[in-house]
N, C-alpha and C positions, 0 to 999 in steps of 0.2 A: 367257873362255869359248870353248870348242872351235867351230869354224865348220866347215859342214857346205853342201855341195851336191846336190841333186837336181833334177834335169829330167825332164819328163814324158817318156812312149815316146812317139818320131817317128812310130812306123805309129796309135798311135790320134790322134795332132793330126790327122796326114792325113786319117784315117775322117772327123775329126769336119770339118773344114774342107769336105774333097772333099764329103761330103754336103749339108752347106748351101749352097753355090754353084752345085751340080749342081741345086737344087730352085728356085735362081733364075735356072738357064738355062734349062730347062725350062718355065718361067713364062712365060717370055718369047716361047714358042711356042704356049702354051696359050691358045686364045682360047673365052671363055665370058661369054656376055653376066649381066650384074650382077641383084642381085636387089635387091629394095629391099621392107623390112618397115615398116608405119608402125602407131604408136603414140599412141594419143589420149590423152593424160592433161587433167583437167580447168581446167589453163591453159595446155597447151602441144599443140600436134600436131608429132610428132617422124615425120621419115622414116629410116631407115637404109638405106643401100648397101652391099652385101655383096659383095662379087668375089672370082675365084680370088685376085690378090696380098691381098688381106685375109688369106684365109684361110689360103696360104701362109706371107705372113711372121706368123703368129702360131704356127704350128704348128712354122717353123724355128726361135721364140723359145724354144721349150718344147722345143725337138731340141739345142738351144744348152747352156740349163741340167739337161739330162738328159744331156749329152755330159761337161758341165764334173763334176757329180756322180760322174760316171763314172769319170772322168779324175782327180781329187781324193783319191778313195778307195782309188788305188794307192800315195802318199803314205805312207811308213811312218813321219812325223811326227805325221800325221793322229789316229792312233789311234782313242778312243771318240767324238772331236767331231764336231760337227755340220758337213755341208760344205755349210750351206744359204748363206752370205753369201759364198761363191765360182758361187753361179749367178744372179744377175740382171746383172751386167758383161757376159757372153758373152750372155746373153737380150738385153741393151739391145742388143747388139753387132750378133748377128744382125737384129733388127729394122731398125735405122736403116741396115743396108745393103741390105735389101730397101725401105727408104723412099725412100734415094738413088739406088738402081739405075733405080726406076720415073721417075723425073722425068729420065734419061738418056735423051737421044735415040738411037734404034737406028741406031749409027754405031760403030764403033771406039774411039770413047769408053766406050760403055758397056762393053768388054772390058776397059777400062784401069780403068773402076769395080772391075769384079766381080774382077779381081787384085788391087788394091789393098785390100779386102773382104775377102779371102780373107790376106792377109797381117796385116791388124787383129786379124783375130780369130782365127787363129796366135798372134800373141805376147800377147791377152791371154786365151788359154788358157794360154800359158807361165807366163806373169804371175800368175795364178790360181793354178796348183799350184806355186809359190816359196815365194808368199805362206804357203803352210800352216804351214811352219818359218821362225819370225823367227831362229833364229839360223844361216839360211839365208845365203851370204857375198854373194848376189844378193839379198839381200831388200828393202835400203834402196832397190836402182835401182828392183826391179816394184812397188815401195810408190809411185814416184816416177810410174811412168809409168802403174800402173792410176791416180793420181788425176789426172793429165795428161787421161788418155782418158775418166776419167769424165767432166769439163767437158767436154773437146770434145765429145763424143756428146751431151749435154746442148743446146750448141750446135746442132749438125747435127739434131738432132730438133727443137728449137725453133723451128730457120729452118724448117724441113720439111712440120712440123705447120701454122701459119702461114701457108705458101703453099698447103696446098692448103683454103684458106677454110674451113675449121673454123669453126662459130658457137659462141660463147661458154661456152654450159652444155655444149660437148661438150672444147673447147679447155682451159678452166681446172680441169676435172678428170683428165686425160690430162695437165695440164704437173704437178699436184700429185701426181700418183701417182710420175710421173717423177723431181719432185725428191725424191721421201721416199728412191727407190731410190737416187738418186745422192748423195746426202747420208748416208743413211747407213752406203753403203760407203764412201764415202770419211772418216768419221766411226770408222769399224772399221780401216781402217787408221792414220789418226794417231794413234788408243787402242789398237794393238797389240792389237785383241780386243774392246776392252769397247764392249757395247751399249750405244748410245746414242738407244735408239726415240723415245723421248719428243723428245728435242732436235732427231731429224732429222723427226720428224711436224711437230713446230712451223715449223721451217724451210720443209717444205713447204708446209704450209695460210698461213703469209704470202706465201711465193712466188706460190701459188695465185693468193692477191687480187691481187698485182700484176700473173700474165698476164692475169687481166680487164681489169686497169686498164686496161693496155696495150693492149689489144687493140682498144679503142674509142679510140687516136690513128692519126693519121695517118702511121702508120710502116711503112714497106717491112720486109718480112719478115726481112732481115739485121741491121736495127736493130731488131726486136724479139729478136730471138734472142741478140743483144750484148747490152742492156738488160738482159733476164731472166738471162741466165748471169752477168752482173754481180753482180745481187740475191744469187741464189743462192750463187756464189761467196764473197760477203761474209759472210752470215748462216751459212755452213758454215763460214768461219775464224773467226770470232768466235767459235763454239760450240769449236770444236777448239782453239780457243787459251785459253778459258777452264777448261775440262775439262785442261789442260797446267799451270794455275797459273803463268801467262806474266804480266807484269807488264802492267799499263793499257796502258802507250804500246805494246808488243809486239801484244797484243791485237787493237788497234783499227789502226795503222800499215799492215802487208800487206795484210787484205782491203778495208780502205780506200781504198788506191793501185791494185790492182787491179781494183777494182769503176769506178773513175772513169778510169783508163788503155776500161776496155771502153765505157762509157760516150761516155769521148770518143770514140773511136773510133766509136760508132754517130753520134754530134752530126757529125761531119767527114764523114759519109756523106752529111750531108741536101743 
């Protein structure tokens, strides 16, 4: 089969990059004191805190997958499909670097964040418009590295979320929306395509229970974030490896050893 190359145009990564960084430098000058809504429901009294970075990185998340949409549909592989499952990777993207920028103490580190940020989510905007043509001659590496970056980010939110004391009914629906997103992209690329909703909702709503479980031990926020990206990890190769018609011992072997490599790795922290 003929192999084909395409990369997006450099002046719109820039637009799209430059704008989202610009919108968390600016943030970081921005000061406006928090508003806070509360909510009486009949077993529970809920408060909510709203700030400008709230409101920022959500707005940047939706600047993220309207950039990537953007950018996707230049794509002359593209054609009539849909370039909806090329925009939550850049949406998580942009979030969790306005998640990491804010817990950055205002030092020169946080320039080194917000480059570092800005390069993420560069290449996986590249990553993104590759993807569109599997018989793209880069396809297998952005296939490799958006599922790379989907766990990490998975990660880097988990720890994130986690530290900043999130109570439970608010934590374990935020980690479950999360994993459905990362599970089922990465679920679309190992099936070259095919929808796999049902197996990454399921995926999610057990993950879900377990960031509860999790959540009421005693574990430093690095070790919950290993733990859960383990879980997840695991129950996203099993599906993808059975969806493959990969033998029992293939199956269960990888996400097994990788789930318990993360695991140890939180156990060695204590």
């Amino acid at each position: 089969m003929l192999k084909t190359r395409h990369l997006p145009d450099t002046d719109k990564i820039s637009v799209l990059a430059a704008t989202t960084l610009l919108a968390y430098t600016l943030t970081r000058f921005a000061k406006f004191p928090p508003s806070e809504y509360a909510i009486q429901l009949s077993w529970i009294y809920l408060v909510i805190q709203v700030d400008i970075r709230t409101l920022v990185s959500l707005l940047v998340a939706g600047l993220a997958a309207a950039g990537a949409d953007w950018l996707v549909h230049q794509h002359p592989a593209l054609e009539s499909r849909s370039a909806l499952q090329h925009w939550w990777l850049p949406a998580l993207t942009a979030w969790a670097i306005g998640i990491l920028l804010y817990g950055l103490p205002d030092n020169p580190i946080w320039w080194i964040g917000l480059i570092i940020g800005g390069i993420t989510l560069t290449l996986v905007l590249v990553a993104e418009y590759i993807t569109v043509d599997p018989d793209d001659i880069y396809h297998p590496l952005a296939t490799a590295g958006l599922t790379a970056l989907a766990f990490s980010l998975f990660l880097a939110l988990s720890i994130s979320l986690h530290a900043t004391g999130l109570r439970v009914f608010l934590l374990a629906p935020t980690m479950t929306i999360t994993t459905a997103l990362v599970s089922l992209r990465v679920l679309l690329l190992r099936l070259h395509g095919r929808w796999a909703i049902v197996p990454a909702l399921t995926v999610a709503l057990v993950s879900g229970q377990f960031s509860a479980s999790l959540h009421y031990w005693p574990l430093s926020s690095i070790r919950f974030g290993l733990m859960l990206t383990g879980i997840v990890y695991a129950l996203t190769g099993l599906v993808a490896n059975m969806a493959e018609n990969r033998s029992i011992r293939q199956t269960i072997l990888e996400p097994t050893i990788i789930c318990l490599v993360l695991w140890g790795a939180a156990i060695w922290m204590a």
